[in-house]
C-alpha positions as CSV (number, residue, x, y, z in Angstrom):
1,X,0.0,0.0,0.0
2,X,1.3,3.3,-0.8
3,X,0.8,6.9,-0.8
4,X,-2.8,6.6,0.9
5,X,-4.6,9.5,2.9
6,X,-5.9,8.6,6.5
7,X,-10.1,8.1,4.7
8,X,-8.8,6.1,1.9
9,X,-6.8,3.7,4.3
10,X,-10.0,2.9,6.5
11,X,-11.8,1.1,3.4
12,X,-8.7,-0.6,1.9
13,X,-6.8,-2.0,5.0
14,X,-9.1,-4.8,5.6
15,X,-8.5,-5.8,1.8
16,X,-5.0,-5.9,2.0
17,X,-3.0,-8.7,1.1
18,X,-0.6,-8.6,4.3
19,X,-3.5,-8.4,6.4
20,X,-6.6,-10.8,7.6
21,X,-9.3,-9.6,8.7
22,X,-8.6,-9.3,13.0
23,X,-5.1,-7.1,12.0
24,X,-7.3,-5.3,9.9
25,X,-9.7,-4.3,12.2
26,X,-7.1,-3.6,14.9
27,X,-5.3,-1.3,12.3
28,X,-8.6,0.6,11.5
29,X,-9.5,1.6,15.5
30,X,-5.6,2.1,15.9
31,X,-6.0,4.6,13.5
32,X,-9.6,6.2,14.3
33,X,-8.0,6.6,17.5
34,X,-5.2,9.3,16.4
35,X,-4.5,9.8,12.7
36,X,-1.2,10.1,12.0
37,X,0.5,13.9,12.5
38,X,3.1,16.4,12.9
39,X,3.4,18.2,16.5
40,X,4.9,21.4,16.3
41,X,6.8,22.5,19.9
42,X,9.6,25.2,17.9
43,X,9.3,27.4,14.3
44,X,12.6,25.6,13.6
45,X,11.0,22.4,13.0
46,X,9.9,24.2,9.7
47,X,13.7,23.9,8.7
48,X,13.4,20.3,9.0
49,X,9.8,19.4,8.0
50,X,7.6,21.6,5.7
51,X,4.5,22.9,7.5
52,X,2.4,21.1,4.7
53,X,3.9,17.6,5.1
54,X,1.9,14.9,6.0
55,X,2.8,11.3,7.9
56,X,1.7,8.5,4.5
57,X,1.5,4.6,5.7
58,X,3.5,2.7,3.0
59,X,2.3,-0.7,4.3
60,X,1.0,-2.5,7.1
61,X,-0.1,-5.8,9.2
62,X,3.3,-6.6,10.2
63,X,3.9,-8.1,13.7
64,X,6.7,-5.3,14.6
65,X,8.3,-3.9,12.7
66,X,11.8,-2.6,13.5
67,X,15.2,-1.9,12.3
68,X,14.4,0.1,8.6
69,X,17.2,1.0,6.2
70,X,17.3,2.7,3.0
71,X,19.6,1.3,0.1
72,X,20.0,3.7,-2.5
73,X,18.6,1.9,-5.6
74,X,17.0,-0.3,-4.1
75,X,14.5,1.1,-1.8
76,X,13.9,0.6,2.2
77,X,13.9,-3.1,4.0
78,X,12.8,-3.4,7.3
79,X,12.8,-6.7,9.7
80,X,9.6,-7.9,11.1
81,X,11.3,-9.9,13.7
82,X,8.6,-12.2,15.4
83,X,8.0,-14.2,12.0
84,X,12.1,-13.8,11.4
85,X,11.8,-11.9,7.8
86,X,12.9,-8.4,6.4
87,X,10.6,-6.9,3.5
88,X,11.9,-4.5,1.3
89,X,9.1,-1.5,0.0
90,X,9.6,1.1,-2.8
91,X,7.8,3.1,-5.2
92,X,8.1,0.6,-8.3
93,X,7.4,-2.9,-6.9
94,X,5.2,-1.7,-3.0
95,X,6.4,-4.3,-0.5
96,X,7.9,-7.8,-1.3
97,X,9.5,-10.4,0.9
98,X,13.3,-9.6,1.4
99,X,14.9,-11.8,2.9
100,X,13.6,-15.3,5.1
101,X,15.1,-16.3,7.7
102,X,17.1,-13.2,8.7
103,X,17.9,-13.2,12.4
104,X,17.3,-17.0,13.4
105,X,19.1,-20.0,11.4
106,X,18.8,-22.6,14.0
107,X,17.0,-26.0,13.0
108,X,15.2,-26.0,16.4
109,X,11.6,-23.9,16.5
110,X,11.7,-21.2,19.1
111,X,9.2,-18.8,19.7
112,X,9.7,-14.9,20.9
113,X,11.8,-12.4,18.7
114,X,14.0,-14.4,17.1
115,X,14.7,-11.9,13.6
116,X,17.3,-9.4,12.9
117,X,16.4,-6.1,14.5
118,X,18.6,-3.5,13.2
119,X,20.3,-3.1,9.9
120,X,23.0,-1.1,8.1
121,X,25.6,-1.1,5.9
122,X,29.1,-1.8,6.0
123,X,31.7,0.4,3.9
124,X,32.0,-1.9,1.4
125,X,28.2,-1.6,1.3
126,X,27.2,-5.1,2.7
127,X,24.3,-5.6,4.2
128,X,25.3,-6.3,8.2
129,X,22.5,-7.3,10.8
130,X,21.4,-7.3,14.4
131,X,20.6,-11.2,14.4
132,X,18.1,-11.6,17.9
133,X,17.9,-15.7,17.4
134,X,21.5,-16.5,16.5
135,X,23.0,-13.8,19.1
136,X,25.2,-12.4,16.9
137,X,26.2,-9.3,14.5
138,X,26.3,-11.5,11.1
139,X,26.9,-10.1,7.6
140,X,25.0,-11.5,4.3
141,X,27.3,-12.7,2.2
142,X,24.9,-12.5,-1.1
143,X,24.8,-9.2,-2.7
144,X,22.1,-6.4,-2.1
145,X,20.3,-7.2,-4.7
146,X,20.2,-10.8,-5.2
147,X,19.7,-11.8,-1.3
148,X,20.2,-15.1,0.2
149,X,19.7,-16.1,4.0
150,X,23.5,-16.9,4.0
151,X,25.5,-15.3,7.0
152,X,29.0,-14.9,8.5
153,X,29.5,-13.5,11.9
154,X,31.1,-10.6,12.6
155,X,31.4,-10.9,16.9
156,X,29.2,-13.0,18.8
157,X,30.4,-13.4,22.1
158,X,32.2,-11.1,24.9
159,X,34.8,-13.1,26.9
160,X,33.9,-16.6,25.8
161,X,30.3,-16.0,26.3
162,X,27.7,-15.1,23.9
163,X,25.6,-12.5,23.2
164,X,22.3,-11.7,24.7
165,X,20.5,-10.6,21.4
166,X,22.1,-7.9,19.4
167,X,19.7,-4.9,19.1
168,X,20.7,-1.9,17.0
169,X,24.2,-1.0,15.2
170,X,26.1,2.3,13.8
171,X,29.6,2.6,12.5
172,X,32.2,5.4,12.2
173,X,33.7,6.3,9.5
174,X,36.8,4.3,10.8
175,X,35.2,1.3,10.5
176,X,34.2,1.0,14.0
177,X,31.2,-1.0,14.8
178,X,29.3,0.2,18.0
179,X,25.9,-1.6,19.5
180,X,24.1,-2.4,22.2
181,X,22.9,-6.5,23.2
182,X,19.3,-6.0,25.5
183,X,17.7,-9.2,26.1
184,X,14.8,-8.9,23.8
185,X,16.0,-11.9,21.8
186,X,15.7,-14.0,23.8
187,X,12.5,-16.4,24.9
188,X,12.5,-16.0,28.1
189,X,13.7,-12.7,28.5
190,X,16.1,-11.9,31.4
191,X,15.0,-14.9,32.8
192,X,16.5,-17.4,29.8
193,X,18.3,-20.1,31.1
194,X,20.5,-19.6,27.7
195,X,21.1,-16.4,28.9
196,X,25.1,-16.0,29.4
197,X,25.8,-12.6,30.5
198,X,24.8,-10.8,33.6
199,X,24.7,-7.6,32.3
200,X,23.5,-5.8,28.7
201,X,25.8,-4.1,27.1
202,X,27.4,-1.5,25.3
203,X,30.1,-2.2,23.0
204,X,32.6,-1.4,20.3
205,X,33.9,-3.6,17.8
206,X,37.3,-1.9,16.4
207,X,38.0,-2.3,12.7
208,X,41.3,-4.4,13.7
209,X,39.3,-6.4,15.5
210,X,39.4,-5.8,19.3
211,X,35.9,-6.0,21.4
212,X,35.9,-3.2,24.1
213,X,32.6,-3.2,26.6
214,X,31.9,0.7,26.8
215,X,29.2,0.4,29.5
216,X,26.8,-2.1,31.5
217,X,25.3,0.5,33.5
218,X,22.1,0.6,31.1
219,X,19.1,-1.9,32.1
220,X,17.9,-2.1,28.5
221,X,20.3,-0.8,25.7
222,X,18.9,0.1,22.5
223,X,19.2,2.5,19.6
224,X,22.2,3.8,18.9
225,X,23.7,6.4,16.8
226,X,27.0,9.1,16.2
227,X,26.9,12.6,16.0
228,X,28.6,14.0,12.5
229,X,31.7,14.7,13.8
230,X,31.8,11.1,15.4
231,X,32.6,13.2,18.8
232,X,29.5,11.7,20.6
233,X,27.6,8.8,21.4
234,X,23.5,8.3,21.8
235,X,22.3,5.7,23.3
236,X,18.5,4.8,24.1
237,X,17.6,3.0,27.5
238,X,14.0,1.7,27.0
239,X,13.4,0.4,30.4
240,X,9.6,2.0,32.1
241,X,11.9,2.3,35.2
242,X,14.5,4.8,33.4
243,X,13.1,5.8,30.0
244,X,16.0,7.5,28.9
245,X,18.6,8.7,25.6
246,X,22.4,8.5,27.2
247,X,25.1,11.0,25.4
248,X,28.2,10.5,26.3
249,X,31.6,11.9,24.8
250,X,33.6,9.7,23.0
251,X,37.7,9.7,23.7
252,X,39.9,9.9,21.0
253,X,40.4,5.6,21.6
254,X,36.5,5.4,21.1
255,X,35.4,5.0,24.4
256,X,33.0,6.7,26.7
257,X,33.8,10.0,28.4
258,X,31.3,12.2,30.4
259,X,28.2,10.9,30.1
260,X,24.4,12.8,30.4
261,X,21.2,12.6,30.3
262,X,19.8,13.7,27.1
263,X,16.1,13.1,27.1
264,X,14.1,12.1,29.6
265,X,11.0,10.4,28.8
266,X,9.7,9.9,32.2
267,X,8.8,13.3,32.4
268,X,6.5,13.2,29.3
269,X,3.0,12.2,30.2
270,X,1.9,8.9,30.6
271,X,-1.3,9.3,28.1
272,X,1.8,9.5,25.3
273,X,2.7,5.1,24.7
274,X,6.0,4.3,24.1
275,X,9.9,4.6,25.2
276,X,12.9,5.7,23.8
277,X,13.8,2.6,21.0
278,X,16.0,3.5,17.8
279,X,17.2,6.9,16.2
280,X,19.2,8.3,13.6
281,X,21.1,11.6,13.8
282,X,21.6,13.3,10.1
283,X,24.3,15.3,8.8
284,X,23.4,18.6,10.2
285,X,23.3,17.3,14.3
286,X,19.4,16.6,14.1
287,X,18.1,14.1,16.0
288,X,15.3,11.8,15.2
289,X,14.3,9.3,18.0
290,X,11.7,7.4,18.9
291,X,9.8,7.7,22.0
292,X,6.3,8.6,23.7
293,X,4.0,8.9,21.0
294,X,6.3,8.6,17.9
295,X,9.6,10.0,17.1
296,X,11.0,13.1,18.3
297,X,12.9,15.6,16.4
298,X,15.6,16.9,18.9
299,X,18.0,19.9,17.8
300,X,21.9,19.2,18.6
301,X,21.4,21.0,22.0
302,X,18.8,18.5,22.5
303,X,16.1,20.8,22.3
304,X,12.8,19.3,21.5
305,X,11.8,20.8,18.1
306,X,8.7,18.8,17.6
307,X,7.1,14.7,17.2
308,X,5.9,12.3,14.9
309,X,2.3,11.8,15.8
310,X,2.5,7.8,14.6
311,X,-0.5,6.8,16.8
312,X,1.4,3.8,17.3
313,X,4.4,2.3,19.6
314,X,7.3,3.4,17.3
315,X,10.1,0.8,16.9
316,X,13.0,2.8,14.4
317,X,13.0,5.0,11.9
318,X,16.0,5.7,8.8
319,X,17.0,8.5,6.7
320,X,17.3,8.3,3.0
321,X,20.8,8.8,1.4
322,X,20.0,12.4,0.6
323,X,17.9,12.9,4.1
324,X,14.8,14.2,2.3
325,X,12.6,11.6,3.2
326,X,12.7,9.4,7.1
327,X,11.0,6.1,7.3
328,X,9.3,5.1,10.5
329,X,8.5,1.3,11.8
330,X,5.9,1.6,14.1
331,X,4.5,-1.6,15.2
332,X,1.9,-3.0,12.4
333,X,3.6,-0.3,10.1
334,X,5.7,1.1,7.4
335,X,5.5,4.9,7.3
336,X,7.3,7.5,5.6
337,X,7.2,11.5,6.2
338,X,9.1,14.0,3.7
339,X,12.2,16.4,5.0
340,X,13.5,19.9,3.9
């Protein structure tokens, strides 16, 4: 589905193809509940997002969606992780099955979230993925456009044990990998008997090779992202106890320095679902995270210039290669909104 206003949507949901009829219904008093919309808090969101833009749903009746990334060329994938897939939507073809399985490769059946979360690109521009079921960050070995569920691992354990389930990923333009391994992945949660660590993590992966834990202070480590100038470090916490985005500053060897506080979602009213999950940070210092309500657009000060209305618990979101367009997962969802 693509390109449809909020009226159109409520007569051709329960027709579509990637929904039955229960999701369908669900999606229609979802959105009768709060269409999709642009909150306003500063004038300088009007730099970012034209007063006239609107929020379009691209597809739906996904189980969640997470993780989205556009490939210039070839359009944006996302992972819907409980059925372990990534679809890929763009203007030519709509939405199409990507890749199957892409997080779990195990013969045994398992239940839970066992797909790839998040996903990026390499620089060599290979596909590399936040595998939940195999615990690991894996790379496809297949090209971009000709994908194949065939994976080599990147780092998979810390000390000899493994993983909890890799969540979200960014590099530097060094080739450094930074991510973050909450327990999401697995079955049982924190309470997994297969669970080997007694902490979740934040680490680095340097390009020679060397695994450095940057923190274990955070209770649920998620989205991750750089500033520009590769100086700092964002980190979401999405944990009801301590709804929070971390910033720390990075040392010149790549790990942490001061750290602070740089949005704290706990102070945002309770009537506004959802906690801090995945952002992206373009090349001017603008921040787009997602959190109570949809995403946020922070300015580099971390002033609160305005949210994403999704109506929806909102997973991730992307930027395209020439930041005109971001591209939202919010649960049952593929959304898109246009950019200055």
């Amino acid at each position: 589905m693509k390109n449809l206003s909020f009226l159109s949507l409520l007569f051709v949901v329960l027709l579509s193809p990637q929904c039955d009829m229960k999701k369908g219904k669900e999606a229609v008093k979802k959105l009768l509940a709060e269409k999709p919309h642009i909150e306003r808090f500063d004038d300088a969101l009007n730099n970012v997002i034209s007063e006239d833009a609107e929020v379009e749903i691209l597809a739906d009746g996904f189980e969640w969606s997470e993780g989205p990334l556009w490939i210039e060329g070839l359009g944006v994938i996302f992972s819907d992780i409980p059925p372990n897939k990534i679809f890929l939507w763009n203007e030519n073809e709509g939405l199409k099955l990507y890749l199957h399985p892409s997080g779990y490769t195990g013969a045994e059946p398992r239940g839970g979230e066992p797909g790839a979360n998040g996903l990026l690109l390499d620089d060599q521009g290979r596909l590399v993925l936040c595998q939940h079921g195999d615990r690991r960050i894996a790379r496809m070995l297949a090209p971009l456009n000709d994908p194949k569920p065939e994976y080599e691992t990147i780092v998979g354990s810390y000390n000899g044990k493994r993983f909890n389930s890799p969540n979200d990923a960014c590099y530097d333009s060094k080739g450094n990998l930074y991510f973050t391994d909450p327990p999401y992945g697995l079955e049982k949660g924190m309470s997994d008997p297969l669970k080997e660590l007694d902490f979740q993590g934040v680490y680095r992966f340097s390009a020679n090779g060397q695994l450095t834990l940057l923190t274990k202070e955070l209770s649920r480590p998620n989205g991750i992202a750089l500033s520009p100038d590769e100086k700092m470090l964002y980190v979401s916490n999405s944990d009801p106890a301590r709804p929070v985005i971390m910033r720390w500053a990075l040392k010149d060897d790549g790990t942490l320095g001061a750290g602070t506080i740089f949005f704290d979602a706990k102070k945002v009213s309770e009537k506004n679902r959802g906690m801090p999950d995945g952002l992206k940070v373009s090349s001017s210092g603008t921040i787009f995270a997602t959190g109570p309500g949809g995403v946020w657009i922070f300015d580099p000060s971390g002033k609160p210039l305005g949210r994403i209305r999704t109506g929806q618990l909102t997973s991730n979101c992307a930027l395209s290669s020439d930041e005109k367009t971001l591209y939202m997962t919010a649960d049952m969802y593929l959304m898109r909104v246009g950019l200055k």
